[in-house]
N, C-alpha and C positions, 0 to 999 in steps of 0.2 A: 108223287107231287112234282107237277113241272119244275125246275133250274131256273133260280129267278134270272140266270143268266140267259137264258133262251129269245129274249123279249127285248134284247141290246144290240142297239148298232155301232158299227158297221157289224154286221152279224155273223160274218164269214172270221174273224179274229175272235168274234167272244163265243162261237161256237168251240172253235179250236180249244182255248182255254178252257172251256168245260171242261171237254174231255179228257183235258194235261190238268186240271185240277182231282179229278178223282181216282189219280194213279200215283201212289207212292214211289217217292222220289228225293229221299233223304241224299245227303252227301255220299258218297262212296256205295250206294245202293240204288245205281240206276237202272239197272237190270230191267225194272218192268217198262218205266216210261222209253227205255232206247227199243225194247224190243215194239214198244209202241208206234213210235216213227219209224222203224222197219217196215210195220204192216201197210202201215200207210202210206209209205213209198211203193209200196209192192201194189199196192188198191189201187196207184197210179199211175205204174207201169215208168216209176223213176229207178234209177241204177243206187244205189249205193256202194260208198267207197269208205271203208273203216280203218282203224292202227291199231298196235297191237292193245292200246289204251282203252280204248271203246269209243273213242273220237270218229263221228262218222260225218261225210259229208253226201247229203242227197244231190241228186246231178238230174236238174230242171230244163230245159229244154227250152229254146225261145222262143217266142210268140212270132206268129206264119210273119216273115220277112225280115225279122229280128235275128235270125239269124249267124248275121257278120258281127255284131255289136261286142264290146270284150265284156269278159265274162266278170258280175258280180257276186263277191261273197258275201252273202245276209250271213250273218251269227248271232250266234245262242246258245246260253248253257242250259242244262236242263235239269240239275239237281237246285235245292231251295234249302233255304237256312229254315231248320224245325224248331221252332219255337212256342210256347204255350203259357197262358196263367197256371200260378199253382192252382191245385184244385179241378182243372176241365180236365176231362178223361178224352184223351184224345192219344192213336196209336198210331204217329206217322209211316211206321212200316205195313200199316194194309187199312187206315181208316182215310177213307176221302177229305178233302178241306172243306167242311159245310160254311156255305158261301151267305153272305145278306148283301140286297143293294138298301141301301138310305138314300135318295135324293142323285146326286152327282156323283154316288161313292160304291164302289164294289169291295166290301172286306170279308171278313172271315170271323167265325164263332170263337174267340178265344185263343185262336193261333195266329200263325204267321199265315199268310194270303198263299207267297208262291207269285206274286207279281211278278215279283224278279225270282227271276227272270223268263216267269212262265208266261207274260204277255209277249216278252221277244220271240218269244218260240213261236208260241201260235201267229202270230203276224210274218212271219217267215213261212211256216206252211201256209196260210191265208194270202201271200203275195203268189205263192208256187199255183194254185187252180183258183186263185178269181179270174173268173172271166175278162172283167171287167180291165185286169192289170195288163197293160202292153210293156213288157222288157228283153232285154239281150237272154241271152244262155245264166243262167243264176245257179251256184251253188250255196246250199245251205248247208253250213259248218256249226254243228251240236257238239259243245264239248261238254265235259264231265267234271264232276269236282272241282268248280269253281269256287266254290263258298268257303272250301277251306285251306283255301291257299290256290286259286288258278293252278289247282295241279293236269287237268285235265291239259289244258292251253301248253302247260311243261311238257306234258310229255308229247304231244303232238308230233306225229311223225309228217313231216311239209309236205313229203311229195304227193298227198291227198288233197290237195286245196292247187287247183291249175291257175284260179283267179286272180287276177294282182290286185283289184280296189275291195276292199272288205267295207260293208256299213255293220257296227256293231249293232245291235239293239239291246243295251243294257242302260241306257242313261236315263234317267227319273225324272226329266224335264222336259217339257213340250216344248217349251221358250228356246230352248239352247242347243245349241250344238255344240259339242265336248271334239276338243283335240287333243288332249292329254291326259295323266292321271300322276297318281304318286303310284312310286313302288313302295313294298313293304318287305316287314322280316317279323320273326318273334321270336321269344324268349320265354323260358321255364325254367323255374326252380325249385327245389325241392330240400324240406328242414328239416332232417332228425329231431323227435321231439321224443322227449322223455315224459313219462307219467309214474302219476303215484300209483300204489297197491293199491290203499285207501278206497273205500266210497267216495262220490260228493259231498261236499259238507252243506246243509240245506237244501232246499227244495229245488227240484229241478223246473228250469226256464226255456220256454224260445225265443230269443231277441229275432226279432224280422223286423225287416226294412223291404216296404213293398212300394207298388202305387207309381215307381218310377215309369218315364217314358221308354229308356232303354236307350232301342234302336242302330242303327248302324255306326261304325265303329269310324269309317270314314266322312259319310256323308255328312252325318248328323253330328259329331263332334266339335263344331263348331259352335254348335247351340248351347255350350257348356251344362249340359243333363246332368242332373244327379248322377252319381254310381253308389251304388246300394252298397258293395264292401266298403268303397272309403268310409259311407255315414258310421257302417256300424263299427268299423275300428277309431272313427273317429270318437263315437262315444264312448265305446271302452279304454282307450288310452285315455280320456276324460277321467275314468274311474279310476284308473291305476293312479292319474294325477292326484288324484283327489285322496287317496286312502280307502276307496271301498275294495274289502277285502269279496273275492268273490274265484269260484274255481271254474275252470273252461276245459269244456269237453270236445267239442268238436265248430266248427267253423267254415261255412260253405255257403259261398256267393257266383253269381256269374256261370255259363253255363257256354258261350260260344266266343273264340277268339274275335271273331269280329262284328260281336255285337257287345254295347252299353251294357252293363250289368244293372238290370232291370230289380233284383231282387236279394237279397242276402238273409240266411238264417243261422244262427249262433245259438250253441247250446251251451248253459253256462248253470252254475249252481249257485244260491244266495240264502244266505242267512236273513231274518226276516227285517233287521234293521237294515240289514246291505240292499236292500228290496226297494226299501223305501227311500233310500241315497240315491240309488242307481236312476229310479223314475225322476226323482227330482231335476238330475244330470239330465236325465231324455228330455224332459220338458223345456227346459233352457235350451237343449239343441233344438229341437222342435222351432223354436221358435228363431233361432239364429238362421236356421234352414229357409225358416218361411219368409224370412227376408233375402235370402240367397235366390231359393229356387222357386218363390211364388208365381211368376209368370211363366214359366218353363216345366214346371214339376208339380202343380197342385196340388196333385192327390197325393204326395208323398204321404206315408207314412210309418209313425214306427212303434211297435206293440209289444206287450210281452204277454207268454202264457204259456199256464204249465204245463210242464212236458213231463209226461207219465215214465217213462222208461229212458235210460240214459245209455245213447248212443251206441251201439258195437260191445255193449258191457264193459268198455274200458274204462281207466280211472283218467282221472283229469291231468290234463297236460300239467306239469311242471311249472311253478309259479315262476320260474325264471324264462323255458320258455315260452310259456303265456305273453312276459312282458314283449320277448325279442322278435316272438312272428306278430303279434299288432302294434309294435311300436315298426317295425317293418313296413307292415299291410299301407302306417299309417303315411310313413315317407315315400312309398312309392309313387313318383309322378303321376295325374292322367290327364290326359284332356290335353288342350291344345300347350305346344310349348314352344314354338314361331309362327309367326304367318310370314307368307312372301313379301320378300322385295320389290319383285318383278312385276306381277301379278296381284291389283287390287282386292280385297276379301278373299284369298288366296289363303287357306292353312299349310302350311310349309312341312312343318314336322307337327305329329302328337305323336302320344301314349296312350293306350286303350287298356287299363288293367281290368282283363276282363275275367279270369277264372283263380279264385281258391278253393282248391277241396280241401279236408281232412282225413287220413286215413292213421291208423290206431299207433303206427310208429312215425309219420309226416305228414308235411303240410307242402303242399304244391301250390306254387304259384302260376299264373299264366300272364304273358303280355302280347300285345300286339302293336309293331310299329308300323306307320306310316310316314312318308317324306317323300316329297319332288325334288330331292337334293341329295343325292348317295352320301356323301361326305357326313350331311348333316345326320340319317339314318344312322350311320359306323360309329356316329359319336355319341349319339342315343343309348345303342346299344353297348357300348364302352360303361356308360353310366349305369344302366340295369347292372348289366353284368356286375361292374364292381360294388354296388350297392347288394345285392346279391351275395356274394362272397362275402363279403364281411360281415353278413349276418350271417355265413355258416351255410349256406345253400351250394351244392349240387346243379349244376349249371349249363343246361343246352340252350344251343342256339340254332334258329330254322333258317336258311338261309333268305328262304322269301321269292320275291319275283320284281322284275327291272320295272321301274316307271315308262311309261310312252312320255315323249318329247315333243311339245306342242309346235305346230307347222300350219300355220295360217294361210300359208300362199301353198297348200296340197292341195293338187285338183279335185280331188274328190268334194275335200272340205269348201273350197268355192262354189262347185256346183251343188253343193246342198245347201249353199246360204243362198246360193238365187234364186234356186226354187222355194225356199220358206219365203225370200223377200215378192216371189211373185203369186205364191197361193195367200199371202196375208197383209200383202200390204205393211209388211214393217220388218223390220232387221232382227233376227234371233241373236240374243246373247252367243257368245263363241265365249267357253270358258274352257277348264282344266279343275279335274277335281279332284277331291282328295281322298281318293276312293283308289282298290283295283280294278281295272279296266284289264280284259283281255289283249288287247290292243298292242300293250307294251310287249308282250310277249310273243303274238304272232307276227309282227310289224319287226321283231330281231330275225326270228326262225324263219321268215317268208323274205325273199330277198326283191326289192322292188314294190312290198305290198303299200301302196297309201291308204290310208284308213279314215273313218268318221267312224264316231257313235251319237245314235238320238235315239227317241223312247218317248214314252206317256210319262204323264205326272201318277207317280210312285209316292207314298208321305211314310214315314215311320218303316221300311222295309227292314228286317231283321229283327222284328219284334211282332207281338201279337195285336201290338196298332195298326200294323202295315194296311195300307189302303190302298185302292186304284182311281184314277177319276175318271170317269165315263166318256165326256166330254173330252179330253183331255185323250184318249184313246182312237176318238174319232178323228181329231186333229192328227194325230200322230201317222195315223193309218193314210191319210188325203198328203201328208207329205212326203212319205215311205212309197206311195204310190205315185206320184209325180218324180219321185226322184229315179225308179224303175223305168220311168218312160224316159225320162232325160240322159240317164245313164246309156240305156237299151236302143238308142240312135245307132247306125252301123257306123256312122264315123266319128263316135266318142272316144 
């Protein structure tokens, strides 16, 4: 069956992506997609230049007279955040992304897309042999393990990148052109929990909390989304309020540092009257929720059902630490916790809690920060941490990566508003987001580098909504390509 992608313009970008969509390309497992862009460098008789990282840069050549122009870095990561609904069978180490278009929208069967950053990519190779594209000498800068901390971008060895103006292609907005971002860090913790010998006492349950949007931990955080742990500790610390006696086996929400915890399931035991206390609690949430998150989170919701076999065969946590990891779960911050002073609709600092697992002696937590303000970061982190210890948690901390620093009068950044203001007739937003951007960290490591980042309209990336818009790629691509000609002048 034909690629409903085949049949999309501009065609030379949604061909690319095809092909970067049917090659497995998890975080820390880019082994097939890089040796991908080898061959393809190699089909085109371009050089390649690697570190000992696996950060490679292909080395482009300039179009006849183009020549003397200084040289651009296009960039792009090329690993993707793997994400799925419960229930899709999907095996991102060797199953393709099966794709659907809808109207203006390119997504995916259940998982995550692979937009991001798989359209930066392909528009980077699609800039390298469209014909049609007149530019200077271009290197294309792939790095690796982005998604879980820009490690790829850290380890970066400079002396591979000759370019000094870098256009990133990571931004998720047609409209805008991005000059900055937040830096971030995280945080883990981890609870000694005790259990009883004992059996469960009652029947065994799955508490889930589904139906959430999720999504990115930066972009999207804003929107204040459900998080699937908070809800379900918020209804069990409900119960512990309450007197419903009930035993707790294991407890497991969230699945990626920097996406929205879309999901949470709790295995818990109940006597048949504690059954009937417990729903009554859900339904009052239920409804508290659906004044909360009606616009934003529809389809929330939360269910119970029996669960045949109880977890790892272990006995149930300790009714004391029961109380102490979700009276925990329930006080940990998320979601936004300032916005800018400086910068109007600006998220300043959050908190993303995005992973609890269970394992049969603890319970591990995960966090992820974000902030455009170091100070305000350290003191973020000041507060997990101590919030952390004093519930008896075990306590690393990641150190993260530097925010970029937003520069409006950088020439790059000028010349890519003139040319959006002169292919459309109107002014692109120039923001700073609350995201990590590569940027900050090539822009320290590269000395002299001025940077921009743009991109297509992305919706929901890091979750199984993720979407691309069509329209929105074609715009992107008409200004990526103008900015190539503008740039690619000999005396730019």
């Amino acid at each position: 069956m034909p690629s409903p992608l085949q049949s999309l313009e501009p065609s030379s970008i949604w061909s690319h992506f095809d092909a970067i969509r049917k090659i497995p390309r998890p975080s820390k497992h880019e082994e097939q997609i890089s040796q991908y862009v080898r061959e393809w460098a190699a089909e085109h008789g371009f050089d390649v230049r690697s570190d000992a990282s696996g950060n490679m840069v292909v080395v482009v050549p300039a179009s006849p007279g183009r020549e003397g122009a200084p040289i651009v870095v296009l960039q792009a990561h090329l690993d993707m955040v793997c994400e799925k609904n419960a229930g899709v069978q999907h095996d991102f180490m060797k199953d393709p992304i099966r794709i659907e278009v809808d109207g203006d929208w390119v997504s995916a069967v259940g998982t995550t897309l692979g937009a991001d950053n798989g359209l930066g990519a392909a528009s980077a190779m699609a800039m390298a042999v469209d014909s049609s594209v007149e530019h200077g000498p271009l290197e294309l800068l792939f790095t690796l393990d982005e998604e879980t901390g820009l490690n790829g971008a850290s380890a970066l060895e400079p002396e591979i990148v000759t370019g000094r103006i870098l256009v990133n292609l990571d931004t998720e907005e047609d409209d805008s052109v991005y000059i900055g971002c937040a830096g971030a860090a995280g945080i883990e913790a981890s609870f000694s929990i005790a259990r009883s010998s004992r059996s469960a006492r009652g029947e065994l349950f799955e508490l889930s909390v589904r139906g959430l949007r999720g999504g990115h931990s930066g972009v999207d955080i804003i929107e204040n989304r459900g998080n699937a742990i908070k809800i379900a500790a918020r209804l069990l610390v409900a119960a512990i309020d309450d007197g419903v006696s009930f035993d707790l086996i294991s407890f497991a929400g969230g699945s990626k540092r920097n996406a929205i915890a879309r999901e949470c399931f709790v295995q818990l035991a109940l006597e048949p009257a504690a059954r009937q206390r417990l729903e009554e609690l859900a339904d009052t949430l239920r409804q508290e929720l659906a004044a909360e998150f009606a616009t934003i989170d529809p389809d929330l919701a939360i269910a119970f059902q029996v669960s045949p076999d109880q977890e790892g065969g272990v006995g149930p946590i300790s009714s004391q630490d029961r109380n102490r990891i979700l009276r925990l779960i329930a006080a940990v911050p998320h979601g936004v916790l300032t916005m800018s002073r400086e910068v109007a609709g600006l998220v300043e600092t959050s908190n993303n809690f995005a992973v609890v697992s269970t394992e049969s002696q603890a319970v591990t937590v995960l966090c992820s920060l974000r902030s455009s303000v170091t100070p305000a970061l350290t003191g973020t982190l000041q507060t997990l941490r101590s919030l952390f210890v004093l519930a008896g948690g075990e306590v690393v901390e990641e150190a993260g990566y530097p925010g970029w620093k937003p520069d409006p009068d950088s020439p790059v950044v000028q010349r890519t508003v003139a040319v959006y203001e002169r292919l459309f007739d109107e002014s692109p937003h120039i923001k700073a987001v609350h995201a990590g951007l590569e940027c900050g960290i090539l822009t320290q490591k590269i000395p002299g580098l001025d940077a921009v980042s743009i991109g297509p309209e992305i919706r929901n990336a890091h979750s199984p909504d993720e979407k691309a818009r069509i329209s929105s790629t074609g715009k992107f691509y008409s200004l990526l390509r103008e900015l190539l000609n503008e740039l690619g002048t000999p005396d730019s």
